[in-house]
N, C-alpha and C positions, 0 to 999 in steps of 0.2 A: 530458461532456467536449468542450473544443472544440481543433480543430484549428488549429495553427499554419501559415498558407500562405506563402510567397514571393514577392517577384514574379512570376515565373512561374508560377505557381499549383501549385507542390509543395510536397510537404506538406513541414515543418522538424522535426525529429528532434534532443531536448536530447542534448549529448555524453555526459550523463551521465544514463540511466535512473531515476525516482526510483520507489524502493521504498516497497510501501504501507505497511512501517515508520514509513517520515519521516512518512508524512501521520497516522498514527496516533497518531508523539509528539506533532505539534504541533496536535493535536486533543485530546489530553489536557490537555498545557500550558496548551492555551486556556480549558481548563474547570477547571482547576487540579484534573486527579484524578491521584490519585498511580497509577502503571501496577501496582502492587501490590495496592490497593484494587479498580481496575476488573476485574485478573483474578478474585477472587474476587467480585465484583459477577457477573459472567458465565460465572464455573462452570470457570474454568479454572485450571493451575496458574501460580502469578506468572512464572514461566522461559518458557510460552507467551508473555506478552506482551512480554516480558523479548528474547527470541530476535528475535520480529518484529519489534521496536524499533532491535533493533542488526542488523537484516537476515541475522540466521542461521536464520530460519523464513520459510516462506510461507505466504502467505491462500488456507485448502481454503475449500472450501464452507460446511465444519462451523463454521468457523472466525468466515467471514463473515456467516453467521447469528447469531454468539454477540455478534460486532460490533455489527450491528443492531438486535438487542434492548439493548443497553449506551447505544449514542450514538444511535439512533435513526436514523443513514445506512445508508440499502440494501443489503444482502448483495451486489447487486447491482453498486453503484460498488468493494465494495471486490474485486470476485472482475476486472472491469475493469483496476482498478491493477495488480492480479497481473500478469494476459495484457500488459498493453501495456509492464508490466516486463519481460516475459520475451521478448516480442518484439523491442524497441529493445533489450535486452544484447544477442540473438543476431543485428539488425542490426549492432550494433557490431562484434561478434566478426567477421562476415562481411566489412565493409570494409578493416576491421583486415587481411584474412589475403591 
């Protein structure tokens, strides 16, 4: 992933955190696999993909392997998404207060 800078050379932080759901859907979208189909391609139950999708689940480890073996992206980038999810909500929370 790359980093957004500033003039100033600070980093830029989107208003809105993007969960490794979105990038999920539209990595399915893109391969046109239905999110039903891939959960049982990769051993889980459809509500598993089902939840990440609509950002009511997060990317474990377990998770992100089952990813990887599916679409062939990194366990890796998606355990990535997670953190820099979870970090930029709880930036936001903290400006916010």
């Amino acid at each position: 992933m790359h980093k957004a800078i500033d003039r100033k050379g600070q980093e830029i932080f989107s208003a809105k955190p993007t969960h490794p759901g979105v990038v999920l859907a539209e990595e399915l979208d893109e391969r046109a696999i239905k999110p039903s189909a891939f959960a049982l391609q990769v051993g889980v139950y459809p509500s598993v993909i089902s939840d990440l999708i609509h950002q009511k689940r997060n990317v474990t480890a377990a998770l992100a392997l089952k990813l990887e073996k599916g679409l062939g992206i990194s366990a890796g980038y998606w355990m990535r998404l997670q953190v820099l999810y979870e970090l930029n909500t709880e930036r936001l929370k903290m400006t916010a207060a």
